[in-house]
N, C-alpha and C positions, 0 to 999 in steps of 0.2 A: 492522471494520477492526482490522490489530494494531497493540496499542499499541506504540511503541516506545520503551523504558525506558532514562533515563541513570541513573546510581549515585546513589542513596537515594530512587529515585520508586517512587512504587507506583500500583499499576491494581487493580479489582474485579472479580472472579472468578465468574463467572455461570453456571459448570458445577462440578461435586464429582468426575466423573471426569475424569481428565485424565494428562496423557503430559507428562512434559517431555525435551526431548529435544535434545541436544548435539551440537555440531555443530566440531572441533576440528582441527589440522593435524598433529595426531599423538596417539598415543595417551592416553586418559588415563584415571585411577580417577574412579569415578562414586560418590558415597556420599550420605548423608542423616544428621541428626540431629531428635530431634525433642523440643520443650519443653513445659516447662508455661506456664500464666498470667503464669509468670514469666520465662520465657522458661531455664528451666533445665532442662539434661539432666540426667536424674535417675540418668542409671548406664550401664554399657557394652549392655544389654538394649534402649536406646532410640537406640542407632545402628545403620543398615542400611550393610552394609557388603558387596565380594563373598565374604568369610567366611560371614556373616549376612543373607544377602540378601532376605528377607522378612519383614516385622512386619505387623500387621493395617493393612491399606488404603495398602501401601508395599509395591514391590519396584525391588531396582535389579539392575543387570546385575551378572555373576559373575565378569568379565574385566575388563582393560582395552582401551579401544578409541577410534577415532576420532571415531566416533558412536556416540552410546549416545538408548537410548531408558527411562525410569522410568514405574514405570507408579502412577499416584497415584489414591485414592477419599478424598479427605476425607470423606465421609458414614460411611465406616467407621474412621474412627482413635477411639480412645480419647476418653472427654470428659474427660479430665486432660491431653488433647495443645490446644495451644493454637499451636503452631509448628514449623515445616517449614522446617530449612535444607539447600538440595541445596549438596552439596560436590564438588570437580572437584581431584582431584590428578594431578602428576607420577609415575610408577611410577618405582622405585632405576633402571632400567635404560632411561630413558627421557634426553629434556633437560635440563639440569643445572636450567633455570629457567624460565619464564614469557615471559620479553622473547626468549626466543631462537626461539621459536615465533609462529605465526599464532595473535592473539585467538580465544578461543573464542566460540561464541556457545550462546547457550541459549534456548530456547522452551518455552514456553507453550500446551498445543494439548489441544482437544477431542479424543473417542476417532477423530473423523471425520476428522480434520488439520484442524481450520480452528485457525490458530493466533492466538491470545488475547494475547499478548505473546511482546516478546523482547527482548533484552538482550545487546548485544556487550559482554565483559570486558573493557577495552583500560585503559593505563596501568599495568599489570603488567612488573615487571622479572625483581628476585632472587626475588622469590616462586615456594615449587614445591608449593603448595595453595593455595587460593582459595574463601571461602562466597560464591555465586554467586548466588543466590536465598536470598529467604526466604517460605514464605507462610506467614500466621498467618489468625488468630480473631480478628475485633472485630465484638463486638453481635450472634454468630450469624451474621457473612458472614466469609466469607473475602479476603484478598486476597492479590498479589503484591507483593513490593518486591525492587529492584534492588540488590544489596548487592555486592559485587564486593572483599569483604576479602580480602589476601592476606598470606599468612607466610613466610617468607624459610627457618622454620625447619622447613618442612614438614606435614604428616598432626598430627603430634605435638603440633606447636606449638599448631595449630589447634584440636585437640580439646580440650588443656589450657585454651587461651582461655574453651573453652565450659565449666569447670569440672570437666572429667573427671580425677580423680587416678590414673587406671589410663591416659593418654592415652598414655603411652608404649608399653605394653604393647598397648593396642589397635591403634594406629599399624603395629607389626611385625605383631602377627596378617594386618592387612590387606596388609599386603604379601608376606608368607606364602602368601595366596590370592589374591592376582594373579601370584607366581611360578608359583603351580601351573596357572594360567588363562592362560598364556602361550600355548602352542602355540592356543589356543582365539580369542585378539585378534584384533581388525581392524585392518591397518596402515590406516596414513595417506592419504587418496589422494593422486595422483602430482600433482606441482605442474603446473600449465595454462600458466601463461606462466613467465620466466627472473624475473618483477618479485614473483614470489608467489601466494598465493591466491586463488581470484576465485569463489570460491564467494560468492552472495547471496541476501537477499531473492528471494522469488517473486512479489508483489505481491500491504493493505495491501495503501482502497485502496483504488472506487476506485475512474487512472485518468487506461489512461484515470482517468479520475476519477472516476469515481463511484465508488461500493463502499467505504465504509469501513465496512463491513459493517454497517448501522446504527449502526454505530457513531462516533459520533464527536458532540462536544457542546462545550456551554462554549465561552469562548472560549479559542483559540488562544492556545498559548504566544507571547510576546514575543519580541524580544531577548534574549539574555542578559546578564545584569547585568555590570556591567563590571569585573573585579577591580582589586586595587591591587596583585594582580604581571600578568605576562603569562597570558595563557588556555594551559594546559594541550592541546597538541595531539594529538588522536587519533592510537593505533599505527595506521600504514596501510601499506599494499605499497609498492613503487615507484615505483608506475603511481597512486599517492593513493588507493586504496581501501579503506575499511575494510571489517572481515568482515561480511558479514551473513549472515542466516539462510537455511537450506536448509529451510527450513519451509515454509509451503503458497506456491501460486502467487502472488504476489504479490496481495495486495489489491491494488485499483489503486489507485494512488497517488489516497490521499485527499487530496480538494481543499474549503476553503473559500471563503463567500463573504465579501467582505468590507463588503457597503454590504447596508442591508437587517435585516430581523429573521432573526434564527438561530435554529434548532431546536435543542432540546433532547433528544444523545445520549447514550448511557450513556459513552464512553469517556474524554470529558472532554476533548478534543481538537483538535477543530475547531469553528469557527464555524458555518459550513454545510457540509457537507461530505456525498455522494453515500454510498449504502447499499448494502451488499454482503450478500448472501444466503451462503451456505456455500462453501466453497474447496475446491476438490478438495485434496487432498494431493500436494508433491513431495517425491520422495526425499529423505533427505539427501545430500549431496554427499559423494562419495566412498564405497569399496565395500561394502556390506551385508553382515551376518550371513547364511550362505546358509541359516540354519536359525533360526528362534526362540531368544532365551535360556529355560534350562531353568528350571521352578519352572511355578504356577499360571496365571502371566499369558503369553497368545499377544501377543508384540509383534509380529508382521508384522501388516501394516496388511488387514482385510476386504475391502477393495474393491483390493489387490495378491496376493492370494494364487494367484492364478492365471496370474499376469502375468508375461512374463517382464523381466529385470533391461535397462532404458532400454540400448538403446547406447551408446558413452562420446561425448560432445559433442566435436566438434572442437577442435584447439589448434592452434597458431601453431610455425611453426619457431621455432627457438632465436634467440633477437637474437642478433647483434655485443654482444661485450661492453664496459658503459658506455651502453647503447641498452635503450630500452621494445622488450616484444615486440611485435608488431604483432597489434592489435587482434582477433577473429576471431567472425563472426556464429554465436548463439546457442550460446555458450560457458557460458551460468548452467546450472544444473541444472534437470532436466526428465524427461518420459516423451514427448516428441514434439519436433518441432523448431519446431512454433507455441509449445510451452509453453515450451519455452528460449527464443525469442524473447521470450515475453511478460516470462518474469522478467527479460531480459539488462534491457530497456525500462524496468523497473521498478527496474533496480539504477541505471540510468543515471537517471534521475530522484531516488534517494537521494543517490547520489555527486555531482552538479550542489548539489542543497539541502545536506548537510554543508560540500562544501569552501566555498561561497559562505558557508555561517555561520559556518565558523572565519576565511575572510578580513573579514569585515564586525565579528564580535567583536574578531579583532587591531587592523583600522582605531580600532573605540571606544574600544580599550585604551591605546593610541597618543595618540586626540584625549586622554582621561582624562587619561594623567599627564603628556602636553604643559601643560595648564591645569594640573593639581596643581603643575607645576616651576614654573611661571612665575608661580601664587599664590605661593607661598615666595617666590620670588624676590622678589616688590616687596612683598611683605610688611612687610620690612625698610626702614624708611627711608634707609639710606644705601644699598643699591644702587641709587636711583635716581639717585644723584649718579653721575655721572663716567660710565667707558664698562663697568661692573660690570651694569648692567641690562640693558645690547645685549647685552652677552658671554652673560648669562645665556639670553636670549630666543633668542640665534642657536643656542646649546647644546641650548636643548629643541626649537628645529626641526627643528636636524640629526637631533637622535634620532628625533623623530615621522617625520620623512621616511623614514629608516634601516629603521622598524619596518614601517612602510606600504611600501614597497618590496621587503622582506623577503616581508611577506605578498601581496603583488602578482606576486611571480616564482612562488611557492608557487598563487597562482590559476589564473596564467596556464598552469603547469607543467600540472594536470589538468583547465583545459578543453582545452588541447592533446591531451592523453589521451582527453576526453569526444570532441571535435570529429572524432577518429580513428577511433573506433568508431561516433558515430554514418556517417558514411561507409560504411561496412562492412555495417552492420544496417540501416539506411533500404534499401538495394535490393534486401536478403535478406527483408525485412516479406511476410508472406502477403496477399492483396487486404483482409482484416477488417482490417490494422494499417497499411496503407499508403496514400499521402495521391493523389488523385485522377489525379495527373499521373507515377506509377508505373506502371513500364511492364509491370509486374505483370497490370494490368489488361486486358492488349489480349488475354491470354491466358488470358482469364479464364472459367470453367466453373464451373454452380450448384452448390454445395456437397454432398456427401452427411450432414456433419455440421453439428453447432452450433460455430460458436469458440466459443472463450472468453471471447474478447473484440471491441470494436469499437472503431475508431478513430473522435473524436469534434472531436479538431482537435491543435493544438501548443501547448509550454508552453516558455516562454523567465522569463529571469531579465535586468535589466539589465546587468549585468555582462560579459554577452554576448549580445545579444539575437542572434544568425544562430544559436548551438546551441540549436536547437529538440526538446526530446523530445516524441513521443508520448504525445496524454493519450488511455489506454486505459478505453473502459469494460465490463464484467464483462457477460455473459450469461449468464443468462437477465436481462434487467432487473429493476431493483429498486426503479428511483426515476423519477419521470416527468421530464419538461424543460422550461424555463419557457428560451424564448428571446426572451430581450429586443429587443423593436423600441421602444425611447426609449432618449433621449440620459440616460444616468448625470454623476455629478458628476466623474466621473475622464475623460469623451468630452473630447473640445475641437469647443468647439462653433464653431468655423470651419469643421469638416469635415463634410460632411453635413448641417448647418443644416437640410435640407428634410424633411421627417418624412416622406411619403411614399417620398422615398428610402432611409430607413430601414425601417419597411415591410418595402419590395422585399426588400434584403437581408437584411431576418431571415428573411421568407420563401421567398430563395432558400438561404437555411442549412437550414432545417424541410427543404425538399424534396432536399436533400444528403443531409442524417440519415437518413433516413425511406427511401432509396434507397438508401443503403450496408445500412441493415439488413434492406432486402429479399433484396437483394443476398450479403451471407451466411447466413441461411438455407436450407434445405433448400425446393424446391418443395413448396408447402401448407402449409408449417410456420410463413409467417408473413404478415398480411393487414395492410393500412392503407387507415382510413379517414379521409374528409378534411370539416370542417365551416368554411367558409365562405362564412357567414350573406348576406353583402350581394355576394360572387361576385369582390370585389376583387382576389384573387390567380389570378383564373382564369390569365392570360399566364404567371405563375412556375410554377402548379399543371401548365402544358401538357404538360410530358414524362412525368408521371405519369399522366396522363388520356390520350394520345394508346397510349402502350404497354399500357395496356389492364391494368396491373398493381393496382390500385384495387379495395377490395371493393365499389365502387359508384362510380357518378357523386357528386362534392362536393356533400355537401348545404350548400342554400342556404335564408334565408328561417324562418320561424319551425316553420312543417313540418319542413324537414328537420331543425333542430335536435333537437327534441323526437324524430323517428321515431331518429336515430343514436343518442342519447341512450339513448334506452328500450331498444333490441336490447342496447346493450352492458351495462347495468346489469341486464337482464334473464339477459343471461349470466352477470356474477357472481354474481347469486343464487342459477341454478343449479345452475354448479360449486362454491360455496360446501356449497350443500346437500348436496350430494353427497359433497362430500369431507367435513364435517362427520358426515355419515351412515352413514361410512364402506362406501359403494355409487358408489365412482365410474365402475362401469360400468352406472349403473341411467341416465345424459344420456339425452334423449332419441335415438331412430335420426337419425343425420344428423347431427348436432350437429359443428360446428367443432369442435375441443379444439387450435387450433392458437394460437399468441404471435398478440393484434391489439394495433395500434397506433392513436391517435387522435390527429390531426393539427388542432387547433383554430387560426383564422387570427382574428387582430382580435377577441379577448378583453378583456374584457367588450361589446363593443357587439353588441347582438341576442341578449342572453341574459337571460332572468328568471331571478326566485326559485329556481325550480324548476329549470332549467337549471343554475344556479351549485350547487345542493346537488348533483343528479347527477355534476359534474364534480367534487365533493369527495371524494364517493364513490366515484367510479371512483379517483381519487388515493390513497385511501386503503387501501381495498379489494384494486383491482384487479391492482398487479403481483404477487398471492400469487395469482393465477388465471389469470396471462395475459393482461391489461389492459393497457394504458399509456397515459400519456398524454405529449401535444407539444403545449404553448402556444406561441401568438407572438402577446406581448400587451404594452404598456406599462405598465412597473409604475406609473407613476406614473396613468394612467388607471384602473389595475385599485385603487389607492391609494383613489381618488374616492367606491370603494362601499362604503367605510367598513370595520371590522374584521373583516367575513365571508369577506373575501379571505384576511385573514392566513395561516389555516390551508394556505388553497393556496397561497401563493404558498412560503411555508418549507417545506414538504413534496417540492418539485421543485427542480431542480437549474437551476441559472441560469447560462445561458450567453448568447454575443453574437453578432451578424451581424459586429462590427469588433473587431480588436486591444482588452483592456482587461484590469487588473490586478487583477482582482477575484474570483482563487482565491488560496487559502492552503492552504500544506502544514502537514501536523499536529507537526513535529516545533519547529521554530523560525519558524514565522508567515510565511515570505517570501509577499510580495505577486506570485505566478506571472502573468505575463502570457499573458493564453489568444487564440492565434489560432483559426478554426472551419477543419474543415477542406470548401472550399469546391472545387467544380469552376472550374480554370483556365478562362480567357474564353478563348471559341474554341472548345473541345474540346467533342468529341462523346463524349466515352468515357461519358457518363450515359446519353444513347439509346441506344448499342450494350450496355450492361449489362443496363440494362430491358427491352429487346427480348429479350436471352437470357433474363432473366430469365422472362420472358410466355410465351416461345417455350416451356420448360422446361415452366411449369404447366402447357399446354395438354397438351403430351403426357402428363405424368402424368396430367392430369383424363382423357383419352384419349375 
């Protein structure tokens, strides 16, 4: 998952090659310095500049431009380099400053685009250079930090900062070679709507929610602490958006759990939070070099070079002036209109979680100095006399009011914006992103590809609980599902009291799931098998078993357990072998090699020793082969069989039959309220899926 960095956080760095790559509303110079142990440049020989554009395991672009791509080997820099500052100027013939333009943004990214962090510059005015990044050396690892200094007094100022007494003289050279690299730049691209920028995120992730590409650990940031002036408000458009990145397809929006033990991931982020395997790469937003910059290093992307350049994503006519443009479906950046969709999904999911935590910060900043006033106030022994303590008390309400009101027309202003767009993209959603009762579906035809993604249910925030974004999750899977049928301490337990009845409904969610991802797959490309032991959900299990889509009849009983069991773990070891062996066409003739799925009903009861280690196994193992797994079990029963469970239950993603606030996003902790996305009562649109679905395979099988 990418981490996403405010100014002075840093993230660990688990690859040595790497691209960082900018992402900006106008043109700009792209540079680097690099320090010792001390963090000092040692002479004009240790800045890459478009002058100088290459030193060992450094090069940057030779122009200025909107997007730029650097191409970074830490394993090859010098052992006297200790630090890597990437720098981001204004060119003489560019905007006068920083506030006048869209925030840049910068990434972090594998040679493959799976991007590893990223960092919007925001709170930039006069400034017309900026150190953007830093990565250094501690202990033999590398890391990122967020640094976002900016100088008023340009290139010059900047360099000088860093101790160079030649910074003037280097300063003009560089601008020297960005004059001559003029005719060569890439303008800006063209503004999307009349309110700004709206290039974002790709998703980071996710998710759906799952996919924070294994990444994601620790617990969840807080609150933010509450200052003693007002919180500093992010630069954003008109429309309340801040920039974000045109870096890979959004992780999906990584989610935590909140009740339960959490797993421990690298990125330091999330509580529990869903695993993301590698990210395709999306463009940056806005137009491309149509040629490589010149020197050693090929920046066009391997898996683009043959490709031609995305079509430009749709835009909105111009508002009336004084008026937001009108919103427009899959407007993010992309190479298809699922991936625009996916990232649009994923930017509306950042943009919901930021503005709800700059309003929730202003509200604490507000209660804070309401109580700081009115400690002073009676502090003092004599304003309690007379009417000097009311006058005081009345004084700091009005203000707290004022402030909360302020921030309140501020929330209301971009969920009005959210609530508009979602509008727009909810009927535009392809059948893998759209929620059962889309009429998407009546039209619906077996896939010839993989999405990207699957739709797994909704995420709302209290604040507004009717704007509901899509929690997308990432395919190929990465992490199994543990769907809770018991009452949690957050249920109210007036509703549903009857545990049977809960039950039902997690096993009518399993057979939701488990049928939408049939459902987008390619015929053969994906099988579900189903184990319940005592036959309890035979009635829920019916649509499944009737359409004949089932790699078998539901094993029931201690036989069946044990036969599912053993095939599916006998297949990991296989394909393990195999690809371990590097002979992955030595499988045996016949061999499945398609995504299976395993559908476990009323876990733990009718399962031994042996049974519980296999399904560790497969948890473990199996989605790097094509395995997965789906519980529907109570944690608190699964609690019972002591700490053996542990490992499985942290390893899957915990989700609900009913409404419950128990994901968390990686950036500021909010408690996301996850609806499942379940077939409306009544509706048949499940049997007419499946049926095509069945209908599909059989002809292929032919």
């Amino acid at each position: 998952m990418t981490a996403e960095l405010v100014r002075g956080q840093n993230h660990p760095l688990t690859e040595v090659r790497l691209e960082i790559r900018v992402s900006a509303g106008t043109p700009l110079v792209a540079a680097a310095t690099l320090g010792d142990e001390n963090g000092k440049v040692r002479g004009a020989q240790w800045v890459v500049h478009p002058g100088a554009p290459a030193l060992p395991g450094l090069e940057v672009p030779r122009q200025a431009a909107a997007g730029h791509r650097l191409a970074l080997d830490l394993g090859a820099m010098p052992e006297a380099v200790h630090r890597v500052s990437v720098l981001l100027a204004l060119p003489a013939s560019g905007p006068a400053r920083f506030g006048a333009v869209p925030a840049p943004f910068v990434a972090v990214t594998g040679l493959d685009g799976t991007e590893l962090a990223g960092y919007t510059i925001i709170g930039l005015d006069a400034e017309t250079a900026v150190v953007a990044l830093e990565l250094y050396r501690r202990q033999d690892a590398w890391k990122v930090r967020a640094v976002g200094q900016g100088y008023a007094g340009g290139l010059a100022e900047l360099l000088a900062d860093q101790g160079l007494s030649e910074a003037r003289h280097l300063a003009a050279t560089v601008e020297e070679a960005v004059a001559r690299g003029l005719a060569r730049s890439v303008a800006a691209p063209p503004p999307r709507t009349a309110d700004g920028d709206r290039s974002r995120h790709a998703a980071p992730a996710a998710p759906g929610p799952d996919q924070a590409g294994q990444a994601a650990s620790a617990a969840s940031p807080g609150r933010q602490t509450v200052p003693d002036t007002p919180p500093t408000q992010p630069a954003t458009p008109q429309d309340g958006r801040t920039n974000a990145a045109p870096g890979q397809p959004a992780p999906q929006p990584p989610y935590a759990d909140n009740g339960g033990p959490q797993p421990p991931y690298p990125d330091g982020t999330l509580r529990q939070a869903p695993a993301s395997g590698p990210q395709p790469p999306v463009p940056a937003a806005g137009p491309q070099p149509s040629a490589p910059t010149r020197g050693p290093v090929d920046y066009t992307h391997p898996r683009r070079q043959s490709s031609a350049p995305p079509p430009p994503p749709p835009t909105a006519p111009p508002a009336p002036p004084g008026q937001s443009a009108q919103p427009v479906a899959g407007d993010a950046s992309g190479w298809s209109m699922d991936e625009r969709l996916y990232n649009q999904v994923w930017g509306m999911f950042e943009d919901l979680a930021r503005t709800t935590a700059a309003y929730r910060s202003a509200v604490d900043f507000a209660d804070s100095r309401r109580e700081k006033e009115l400690d002073q106030a009676l502090s003092d022994p004599r304003s309690r006399i007379g009417g000097q303590g009311e006058a005081a008390r009345e004084a700091a309400h009005a203000r707290y009011t004022a402030l909360v009101d302020q921030a309140r027309a501020v929330l209301d202003r971009d969920l009005a914006q959210l609530t508009a767009e979602s509008e727009v993209v909810e009927p535009a959603l392809p059948p893998a992103f759209a929620r059962w009762d889309n009429p998407v579906w009546h039209g619906y035809r077996v896939p010839m590809e993989i999405p990207m993604a699957v739709r797994l249910g909704d995420l709302n925030l209290p604040e507004n609980p009717s704007l509901r974004i899509p929690m997308l999750l990432r395919l190929p899977l990465e992490r199994g599902l543990w769907i809770d049928s018991g009452r949690s301490a957050s249920s109210d337990d007036d509703v549903f009291a009857d545990e049977e009845e809960l039950r039902r409904l997690a096993m009518e969610a399993a057979v939701a799931h488990a049928a939408r991802l049939l459902a987008v797959h390619p015929a053969g490309e994906f099988g579900v098998h189903v184990i319940d032991p005592a036959g309890a959900a035979a009635r829920t299990l019916a649509p499944l078993v009737r359409s004949g889509v089932l790699a078998g009849p539901p094993a029931a009983g201690a036989a069946g357990v044990a036969d599912v069991l053993g095939r599916l773990t006998q297949r990991v070891d296989l394909v393990q072998m195999a690809l371990r062996g590097g002979a992955p066409d030595a499988l045996p003739p016949g061999f499945d090699t398609s995504e299976q799925l395993l559908v476990v009903n009323d876990f733990p009861h009718g399962f031994d020793d042996r049974a519980v280690n296999q399904l560790r196994y497969l948890a473990d193992e199996g989605p790097a082969v094509g395995v997965h797994l789906m519980m529907v079990a109570d944690r608190e029963d699964a609690t019972a069989y002591g700490p053996l469970l542990d490992p499985l239950w942290r390893s899957l993603l915990r989700l609900t039959p009913l409404p419950e606030d128990h994901l968390a996003d990686p950036w500021v902790g909010h408690a996301w309220t996850y609806e499942p996305a379940l077939v409306p009562a009544g509706s048949r649109v499940l049997e007419q899926v499946l049926a095509q679905v069945a209908e599909t395979r059989r002809e292929w099988n032919g």
